[in-house]
C-alpha positions in Angstrom: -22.1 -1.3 7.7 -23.9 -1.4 4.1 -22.3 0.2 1.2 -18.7 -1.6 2.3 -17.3 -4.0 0.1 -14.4 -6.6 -0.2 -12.1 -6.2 -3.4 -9.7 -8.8 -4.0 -5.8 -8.2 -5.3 -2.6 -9.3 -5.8 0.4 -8.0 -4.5 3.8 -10.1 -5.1 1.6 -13.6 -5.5 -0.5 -13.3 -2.9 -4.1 -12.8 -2.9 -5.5 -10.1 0.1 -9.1 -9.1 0.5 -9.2 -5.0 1.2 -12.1 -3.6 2.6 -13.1 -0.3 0.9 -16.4 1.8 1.6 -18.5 0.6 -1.7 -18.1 3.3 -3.9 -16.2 3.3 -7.4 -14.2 5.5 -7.2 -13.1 3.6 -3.3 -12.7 0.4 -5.1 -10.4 2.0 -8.3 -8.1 3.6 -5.3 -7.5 0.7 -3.7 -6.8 -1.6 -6.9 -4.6 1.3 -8.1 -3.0 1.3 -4.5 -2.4 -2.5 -5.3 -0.7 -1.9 -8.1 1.5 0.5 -7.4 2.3 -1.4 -4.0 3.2 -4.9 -6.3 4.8 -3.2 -8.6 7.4 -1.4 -5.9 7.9 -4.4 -4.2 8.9 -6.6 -7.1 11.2 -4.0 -8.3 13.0 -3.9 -4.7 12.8 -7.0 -4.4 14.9 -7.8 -8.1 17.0 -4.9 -7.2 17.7 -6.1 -3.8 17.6 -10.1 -4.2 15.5 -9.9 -0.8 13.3 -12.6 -0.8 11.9 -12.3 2.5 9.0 -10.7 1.9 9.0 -9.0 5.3 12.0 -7.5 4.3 10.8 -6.7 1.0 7.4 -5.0 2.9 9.5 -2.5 5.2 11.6 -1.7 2.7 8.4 -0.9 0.2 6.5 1.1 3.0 10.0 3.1 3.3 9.9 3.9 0.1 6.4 4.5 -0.5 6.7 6.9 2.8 10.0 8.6 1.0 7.9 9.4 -1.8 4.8 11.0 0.3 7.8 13.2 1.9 9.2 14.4 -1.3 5.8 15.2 -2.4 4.9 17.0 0.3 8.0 18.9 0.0 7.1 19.8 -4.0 3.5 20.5 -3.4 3.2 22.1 -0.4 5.1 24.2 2.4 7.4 21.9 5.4 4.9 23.1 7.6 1.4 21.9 5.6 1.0 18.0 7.4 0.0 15.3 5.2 -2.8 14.0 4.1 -3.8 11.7 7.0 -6.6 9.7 5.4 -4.2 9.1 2.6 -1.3 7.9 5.1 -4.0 6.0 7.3 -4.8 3.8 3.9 -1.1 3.2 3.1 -0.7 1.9 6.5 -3.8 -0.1 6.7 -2.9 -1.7 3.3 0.7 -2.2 4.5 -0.3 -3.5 7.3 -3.0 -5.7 5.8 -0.3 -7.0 3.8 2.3 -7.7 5.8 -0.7 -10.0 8.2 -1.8 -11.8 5.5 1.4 -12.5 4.3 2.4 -14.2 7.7 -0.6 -16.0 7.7 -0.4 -17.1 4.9 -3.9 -16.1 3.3 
């Protein structure tokens, strides 16, 4: 699969290796998805006190999903559906995550 390529980030001290498809624009996405994901979890988790970062992972993807809803709610009619490659990234990066977190990696 040429062209794919392996960026590394941070999210809430832990270092995760994303996949992304090689281009720039790919790799800014995902280190701005990164961002935004470490920067929601450490606010829930000081507002919270959570510091089981399962917890602190469900309750960041519930969020992050709130905020697609109320978008799609300002931007577009009830019945539009969402972007599904953008949903399909936030769940593969919650999901990739949430595995490397339990394994430690």
């Amino acid at each position: 699969m040429s062209g794919r390529s392996r960026i590394e980030v941070r999210i809430l001290g832990q270092d995760y290796r994303v996949v992304s498809d090689g281009s720039t624009s790919s790799e800014e996405q995902v280190e701005a998805a990164a961002t935004l994901v470490d920067e929601t979890m450490r606010r829930i988790r000081d507002r919270t006190g959570t510091v089981d970062t399962a917890q602190v992972a469900v309750l960041t993807a519930l969020n992050m999903a709130n905020r697609l809803l109320a978008q799609r709610d300002d931007d577009r009619s009830a019945s539009e559906p969402l972007d599904p490659d953008r949903i399909r990234g936030l769940i593969e990066l919650v999901e990739s995550a949430t595995a490397a977190g339990a394994t430690g990696a």
